[in-house]
N, C-alpha and C positions, 0 to 999 in steps of 0.2 A: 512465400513472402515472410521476412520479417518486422514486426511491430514495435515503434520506438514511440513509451509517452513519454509525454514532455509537458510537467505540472506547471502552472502560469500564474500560479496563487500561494501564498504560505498553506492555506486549508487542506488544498489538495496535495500540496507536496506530503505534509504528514501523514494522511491517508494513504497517498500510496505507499509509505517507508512501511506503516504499521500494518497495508495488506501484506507485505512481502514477507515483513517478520511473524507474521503468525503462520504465512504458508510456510518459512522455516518452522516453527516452533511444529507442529501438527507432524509435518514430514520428520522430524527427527526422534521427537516422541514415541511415533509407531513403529520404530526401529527398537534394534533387539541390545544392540550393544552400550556400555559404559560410556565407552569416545561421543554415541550418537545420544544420548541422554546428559554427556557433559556441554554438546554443543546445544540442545534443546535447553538449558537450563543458561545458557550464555545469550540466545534467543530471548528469553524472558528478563536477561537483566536488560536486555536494548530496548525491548516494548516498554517494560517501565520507565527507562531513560526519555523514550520519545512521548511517551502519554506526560508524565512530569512536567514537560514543556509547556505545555495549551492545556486551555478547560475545556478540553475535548467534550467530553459528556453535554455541558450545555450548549456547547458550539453542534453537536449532531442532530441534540431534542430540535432545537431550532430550525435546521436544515430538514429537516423527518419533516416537522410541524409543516413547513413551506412545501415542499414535496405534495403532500397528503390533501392541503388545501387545493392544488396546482392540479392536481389527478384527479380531487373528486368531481372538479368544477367540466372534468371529460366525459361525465356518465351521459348516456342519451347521446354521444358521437357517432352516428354510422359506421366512422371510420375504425371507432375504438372497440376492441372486446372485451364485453362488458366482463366475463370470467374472470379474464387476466385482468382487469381493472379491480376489481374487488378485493384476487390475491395478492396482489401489491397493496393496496390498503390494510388489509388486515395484518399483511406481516411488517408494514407500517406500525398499528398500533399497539401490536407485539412487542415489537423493539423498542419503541417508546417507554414500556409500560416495565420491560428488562431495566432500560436507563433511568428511569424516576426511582425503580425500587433497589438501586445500588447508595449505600451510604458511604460516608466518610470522603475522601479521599483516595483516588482509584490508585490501585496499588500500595495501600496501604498495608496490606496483608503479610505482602514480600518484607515491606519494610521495617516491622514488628518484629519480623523473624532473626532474629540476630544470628542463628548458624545461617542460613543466606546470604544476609549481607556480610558475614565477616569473607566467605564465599566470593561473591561477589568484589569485595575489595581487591582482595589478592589475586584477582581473573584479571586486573586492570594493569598486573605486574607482566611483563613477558617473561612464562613459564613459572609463574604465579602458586601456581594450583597444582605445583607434584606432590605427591603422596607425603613429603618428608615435611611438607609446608602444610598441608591441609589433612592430618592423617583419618579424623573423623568423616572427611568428603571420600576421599579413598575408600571408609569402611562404608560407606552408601554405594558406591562404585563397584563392586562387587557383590553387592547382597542381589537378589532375585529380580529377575527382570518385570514381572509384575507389580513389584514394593516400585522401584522406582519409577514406572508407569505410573503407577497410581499416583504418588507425591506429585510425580510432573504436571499431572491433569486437577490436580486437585489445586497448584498455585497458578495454574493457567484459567479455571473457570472463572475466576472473580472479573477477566480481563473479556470475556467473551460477549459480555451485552455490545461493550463497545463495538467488537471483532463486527457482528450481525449489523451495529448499526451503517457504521464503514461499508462492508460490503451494500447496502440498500445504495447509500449515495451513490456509490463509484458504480454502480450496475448502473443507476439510471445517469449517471453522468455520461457513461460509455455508451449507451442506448439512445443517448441525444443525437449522435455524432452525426454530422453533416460530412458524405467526400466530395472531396474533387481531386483530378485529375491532373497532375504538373509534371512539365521538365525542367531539369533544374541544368542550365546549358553551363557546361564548362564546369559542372561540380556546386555551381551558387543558384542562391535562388532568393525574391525579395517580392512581395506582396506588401502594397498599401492598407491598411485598416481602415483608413475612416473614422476612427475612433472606436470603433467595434474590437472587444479580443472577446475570445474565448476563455474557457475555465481549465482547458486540457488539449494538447494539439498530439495527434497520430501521427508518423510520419510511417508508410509501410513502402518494403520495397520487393525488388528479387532479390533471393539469398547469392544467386548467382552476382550480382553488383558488390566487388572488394571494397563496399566504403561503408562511412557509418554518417551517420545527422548528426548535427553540430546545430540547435537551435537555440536562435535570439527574438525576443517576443514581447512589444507592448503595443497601448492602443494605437499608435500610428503604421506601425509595421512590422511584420515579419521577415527576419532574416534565416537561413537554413542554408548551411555549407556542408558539403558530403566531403568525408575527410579522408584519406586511402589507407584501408585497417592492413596497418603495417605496424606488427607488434614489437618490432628492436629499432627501427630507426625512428626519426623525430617527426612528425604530424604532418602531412603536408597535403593541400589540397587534392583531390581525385579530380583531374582534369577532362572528364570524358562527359557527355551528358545524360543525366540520368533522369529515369522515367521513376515516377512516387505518386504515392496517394498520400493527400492531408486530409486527415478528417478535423472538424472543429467541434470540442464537444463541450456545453453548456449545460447545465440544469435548469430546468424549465425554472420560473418564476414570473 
């Protein structure tokens, strides 16, 4: 099967971009080479660009706070275990307690740095950043693979309260999820809402089906068109009928 989210909120869109860019950032870092610690380091100008955006930090304490409230009122559930209810609380007020004790302005740290950002300006050039244009980033670019390990982890920590808090949402936002079962006849498919949407919709299929999801999504209805993955010519419906799971995923509240 493959698995397509589809974000249904400004909140959640940005959570998912900045789960992604950190699972870049992490993956590039523990690499060995100069190319993979200069894309690790282009990773961190885009996290800042997207944290930049929203007041993330309060917008998460908030959603934590809701979560926590939402969980503890589970304890004494037959159904719930009580273990795993606890560790999700506590790595609740964990995160919390990361996010209250970060000051200033997140990402501020990058942005003080002025060899970074002059760095960063010239990344925004195509082919910006050769050695003839940036010769003191070149001399980073060759020094020891541990110096610049270390640098990279060391402008990445300030971002990582966020990273954990990110991760708690989108775990229990993924964990809400509700499936069900559809054919999508002739490639389309349209469900009524009621006025009910979700926070995140799943669309999973067989890898063996050459199409991809094409979703449109508000409180009155869901639209989803399977599209025929044909990478040189122009877009065009997948006319055959196809079998899918939608999951509908909510945060409790």
């Amino acid at each position: 099967m493959i698995d397509y989210e589809f974000p249904l909120n400004e909140k959640v869109r940005t959570l998912l971009r900045l789960e992604d860019l950190f699972a870049h950032a992490e993956y590039f870092i523990k690499r060995d080479q100069g190319m993979d610690h200069h894309a690790a380091l282009l990773t961190l100008f885009e996290i800042l660009e997207v944290i930049s955006r929203a007041d993330l930090k309060s917008e998460l304490l908030q959603e934590l706070e809701r979560q926590k409230r939402t969980l503890f009122a589970l304890h004494n559930n037959p159904e719930i275990s009580e273990p795993a209810l606890d560790v999700i609380l506590t790595e609740i007020d964990e995160t919390s307690a990361n996010l209250l004790a970060m000051t200033g302005k997140i990402g501020q740290h990058l942005r003080e740095n002025e060899w970074l950002m002059g760095i960063k300006q010239r990344t925004c050039i195509p082919g910006g950043a050769c050695e003839f244009d940036l010769p003191s980033y070149h001399y980073w670019q060759v020094q020891d693979t541990s110096l610049r390990r270390e640098n990279l982890q060391m402008w990445l920590a300030p971002f990582l309260p966020v990273h954990s808090g990110l991760k708690i949402v989108l775990r229990l936002l993924r964990e809400s999820g509700k499936v069900f079962h559809f054919t999508a006849h002739r490639g389309t498919f349209q469900q009524m809402q009621g006025g009910r949407i979700a926070q995140m919709l799943r669309v999973s299929l067989s890898r063996d089906l050459a199409c991809i999801p094409e979703v449109g999504a508000n409180k009155y209805a869901i639209n989803i068109r399977f599209i025929a993955a044909n990478y040189a010519a122009k877009s065009t419906l997948f006319e055959q009928d196809v079998p899918f799971e939608l999951t509908f995923c909510s945060l409790l509240s």
